[in-house]
C-alpha positions as CSV (number, residue, x, y, z in Angstrom):
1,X,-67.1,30.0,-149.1
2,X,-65.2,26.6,-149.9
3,X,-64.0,28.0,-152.9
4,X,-62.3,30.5,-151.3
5,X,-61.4,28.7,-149.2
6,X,-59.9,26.6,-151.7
7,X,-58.1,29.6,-153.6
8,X,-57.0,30.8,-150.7
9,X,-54.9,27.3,-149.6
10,X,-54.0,27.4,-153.2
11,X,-52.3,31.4,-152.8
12,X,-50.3,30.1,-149.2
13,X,-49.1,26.8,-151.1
14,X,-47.5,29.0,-154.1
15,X,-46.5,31.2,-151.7
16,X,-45.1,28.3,-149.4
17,X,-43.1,26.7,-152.9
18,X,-41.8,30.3,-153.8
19,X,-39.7,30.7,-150.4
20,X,-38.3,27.1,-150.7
21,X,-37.5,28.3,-153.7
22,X,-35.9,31.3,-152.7
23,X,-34.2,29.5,-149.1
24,X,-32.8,27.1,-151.8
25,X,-31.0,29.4,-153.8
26,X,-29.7,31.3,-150.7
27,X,-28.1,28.1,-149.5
28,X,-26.9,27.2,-152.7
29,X,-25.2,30.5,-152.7
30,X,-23.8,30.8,-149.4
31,X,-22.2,27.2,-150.0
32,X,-20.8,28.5,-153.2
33,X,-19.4,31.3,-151.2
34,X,-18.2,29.2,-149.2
35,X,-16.4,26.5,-151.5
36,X,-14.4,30.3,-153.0
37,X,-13.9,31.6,-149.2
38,X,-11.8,28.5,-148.1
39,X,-9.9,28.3,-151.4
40,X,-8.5,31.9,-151.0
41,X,-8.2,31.1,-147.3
42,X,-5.9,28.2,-147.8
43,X,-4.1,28.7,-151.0
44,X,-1.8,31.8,-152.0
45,X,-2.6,31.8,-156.3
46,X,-5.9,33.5,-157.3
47,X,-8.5,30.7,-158.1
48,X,-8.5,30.7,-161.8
49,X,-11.6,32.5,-163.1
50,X,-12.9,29.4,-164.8
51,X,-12.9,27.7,-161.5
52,X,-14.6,30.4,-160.2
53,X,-17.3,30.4,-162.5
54,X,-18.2,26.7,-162.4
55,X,-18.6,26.5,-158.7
56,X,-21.0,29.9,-159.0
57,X,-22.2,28.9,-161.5
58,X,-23.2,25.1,-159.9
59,X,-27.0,24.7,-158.6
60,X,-26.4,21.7,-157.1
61,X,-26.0,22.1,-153.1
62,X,-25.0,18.1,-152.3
63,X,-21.9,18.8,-155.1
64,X,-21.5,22.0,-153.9
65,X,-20.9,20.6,-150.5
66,X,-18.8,17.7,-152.0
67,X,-16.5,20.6,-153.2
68,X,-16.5,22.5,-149.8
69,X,-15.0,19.5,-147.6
70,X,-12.6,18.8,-150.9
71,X,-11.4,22.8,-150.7
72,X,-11.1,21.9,-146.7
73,X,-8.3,19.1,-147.2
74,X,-7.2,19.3,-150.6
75,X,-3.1,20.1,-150.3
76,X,-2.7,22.3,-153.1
77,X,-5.5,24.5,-155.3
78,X,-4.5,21.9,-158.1
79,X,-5.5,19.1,-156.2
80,X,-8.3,20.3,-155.3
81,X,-9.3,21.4,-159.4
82,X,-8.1,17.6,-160.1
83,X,-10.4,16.2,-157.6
84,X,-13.2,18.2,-158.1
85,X,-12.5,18.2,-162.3
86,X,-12.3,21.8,-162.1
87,X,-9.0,21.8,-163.9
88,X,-9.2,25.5,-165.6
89,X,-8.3,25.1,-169.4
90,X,-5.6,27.4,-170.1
91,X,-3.4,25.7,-166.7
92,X,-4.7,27.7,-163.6
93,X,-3.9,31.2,-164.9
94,X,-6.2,33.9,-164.8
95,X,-6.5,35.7,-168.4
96,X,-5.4,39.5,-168.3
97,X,-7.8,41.6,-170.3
98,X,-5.8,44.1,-172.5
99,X,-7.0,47.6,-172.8
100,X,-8.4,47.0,-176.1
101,X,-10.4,44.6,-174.8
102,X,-8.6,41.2,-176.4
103,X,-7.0,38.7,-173.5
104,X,-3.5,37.4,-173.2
């Protein structure tokens, strides 16, 4: 009986680590979301895709939080990629993919 018991406490804590897991990432996220959501909220040029992608791409909920109060009361979207070193390389402008595939 103790041992399964034992397998049993076992299952629930995997189980238990799994959906911290899973919360975790939900939050991480909806912050990310977030962070995009008040950028094109408060500032009229598209965020550049590279910007974009960094601050999806980011797993890190404290920075990702960092970012959301500096998208809250930066003054421009370049302040904000300058304080957050998010500066996009090719100066903030979002590549055009040609039909054939190539960018501009």
């Amino acid at each position: 009986m103790q041992t399964e018991q034992v397998a049993a406490e076992r299952s629930n804590g995997m189980r238990s680590q799994q959906v911290l897991e899973w919360q975790e990432q939900a939050q991480v996220k909806t912050k990310a979301e977030d962070v995009l959501t008040a950028l094109r909220e408060r500032f009229s040029p598209p965020v550049p895709v590279q910007v974009e992608r960094a601050i999806q791409g980011s797993r890190d909920l404290a920075q990702l939080d960092r970012w959301f109060r500096v998208a809250l009361t930066a003054s421009s979207l370049d302040e904000f990629q300058q304080l957050t070193q998010l500066k996009s390389k090719n100066g903030g402008r979002r590549k055009r993919i040609k039909a054939n595939g190539t960018d501009t």
